[in-house]
N, C-alpha and C positions, 0 to 999 in steps of 0.2 A: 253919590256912591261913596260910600266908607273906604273901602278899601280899595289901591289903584294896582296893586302889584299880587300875584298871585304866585305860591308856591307846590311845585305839581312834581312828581316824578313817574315816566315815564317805566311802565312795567318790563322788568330785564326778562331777555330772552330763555333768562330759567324759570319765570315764573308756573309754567308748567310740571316743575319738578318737585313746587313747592311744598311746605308739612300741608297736608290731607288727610282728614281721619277716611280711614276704609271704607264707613260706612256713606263718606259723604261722596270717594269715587266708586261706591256699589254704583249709587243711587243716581249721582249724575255727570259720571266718566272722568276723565282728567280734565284738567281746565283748560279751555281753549284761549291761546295764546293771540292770535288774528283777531279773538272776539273782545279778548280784553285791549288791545292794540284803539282796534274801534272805537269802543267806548268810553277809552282816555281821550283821544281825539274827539269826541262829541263830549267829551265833560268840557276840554278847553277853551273849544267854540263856544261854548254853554258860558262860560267866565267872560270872554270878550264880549257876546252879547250883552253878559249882564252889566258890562263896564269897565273890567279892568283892564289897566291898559299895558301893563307888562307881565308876563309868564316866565317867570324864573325856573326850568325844568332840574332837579337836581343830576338827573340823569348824566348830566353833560359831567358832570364832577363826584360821578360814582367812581373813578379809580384813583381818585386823590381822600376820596373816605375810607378805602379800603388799603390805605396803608399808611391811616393814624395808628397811632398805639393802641393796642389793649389798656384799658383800664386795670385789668386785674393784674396787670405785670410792676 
């Protein structure tokens, strides 16, 4: 195995709110937020089978990124 440590972040509770072109919620609704929840969860398991041995989730240090500076300031 190449690599032992994996980096994942877990989809925020707005990601249903997210930019959508119109035409892509004509076509297939707003984004289901449980579905994507799932499917992060089976991507993970999906890394531990294949061998990594640690999962670093950004998620857990989402509100220490969101109050770095702007760059453009």
């Amino acid at each position: 195995m190449l690599c032992q440590t994996a980096v994942v972040c877990t989809p925020h509770d707005l990601y249903p709110e997210g930019i959508t072109s119109d035409e892509i919620r004509r076509k297939f609704g707003k984004p289901d937020y449980a579905k994507a929840l799932e499917q992060h969860q089976a991507y993970c398991r999906a890394l531990l089978q294949a061998g990594v041995t640690e999962i670093i989730n950004l998620a857990n240090y989402r509100e220490k990124f969101l109050q770095l500076p702007s760059w453009s300031d």
